[in-house]
C-alpha positions as CSV (number, residue, x, y, z in Angstrom):
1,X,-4.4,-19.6,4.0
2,X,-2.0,-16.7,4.1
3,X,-2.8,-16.0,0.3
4,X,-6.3,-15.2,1.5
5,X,-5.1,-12.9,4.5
6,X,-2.7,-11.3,2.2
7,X,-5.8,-10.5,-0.1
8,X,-8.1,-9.4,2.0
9,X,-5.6,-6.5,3.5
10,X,-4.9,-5.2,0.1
11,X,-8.4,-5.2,-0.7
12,X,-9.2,-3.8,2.7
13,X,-6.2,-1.2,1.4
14,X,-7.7,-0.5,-1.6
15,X,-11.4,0.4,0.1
16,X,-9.7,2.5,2.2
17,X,-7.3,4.3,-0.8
18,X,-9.6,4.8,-3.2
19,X,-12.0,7.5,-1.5
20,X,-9.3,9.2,-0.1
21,X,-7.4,9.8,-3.5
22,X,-10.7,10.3,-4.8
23,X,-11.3,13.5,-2.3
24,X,-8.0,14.5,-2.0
25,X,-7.0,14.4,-5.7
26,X,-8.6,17.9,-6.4
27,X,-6.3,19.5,-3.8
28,X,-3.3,17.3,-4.2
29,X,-2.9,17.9,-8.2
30,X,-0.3,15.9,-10.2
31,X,2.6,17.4,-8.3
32,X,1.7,16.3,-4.8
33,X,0.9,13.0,-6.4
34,X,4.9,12.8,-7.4
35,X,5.8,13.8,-4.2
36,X,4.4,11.0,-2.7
37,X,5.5,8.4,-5.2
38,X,8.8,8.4,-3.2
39,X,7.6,6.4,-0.1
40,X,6.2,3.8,-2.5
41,X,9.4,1.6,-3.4
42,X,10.4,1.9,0.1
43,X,6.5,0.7,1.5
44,X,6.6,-2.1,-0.8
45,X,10.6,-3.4,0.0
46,X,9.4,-3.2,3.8
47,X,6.4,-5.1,3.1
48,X,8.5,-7.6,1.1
49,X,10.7,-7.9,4.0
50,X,7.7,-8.2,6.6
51,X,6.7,-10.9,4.6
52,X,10.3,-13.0,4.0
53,X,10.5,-12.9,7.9
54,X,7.0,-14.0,8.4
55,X,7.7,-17.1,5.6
56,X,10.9,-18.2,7.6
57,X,9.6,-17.9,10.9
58,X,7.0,-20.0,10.2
């Protein structure tokens, strides 16, 4: 069950990502793109974390 709950946010994510890279990319360019591409590995531990504490507390 939490598989399904896990796909349907990063689905939900992605629907919600993907038009606003779409409109924004024009404006951003490559080099806002890479400026931004610093708060991914740090997202993606946090969520990793969220999700250890979730699996042991459960």
């Amino acid at each position: 069950m939490n598989i399904f709950v896990i796909l349907i946010s990063l689905f939900v994510a992605l629907a919600i990502l993907i038009p606003l890279l779409e409109k924004y990319q024009s404006k951003m360019g490559l080099d806002g793109a890479t400026k931004y591409a610093k708060y991914i590995w740090p997202l993606v531990m946090v969520s990793l974390v969220v999700q250890l504490i979730y699996v042991l507390l459960r």
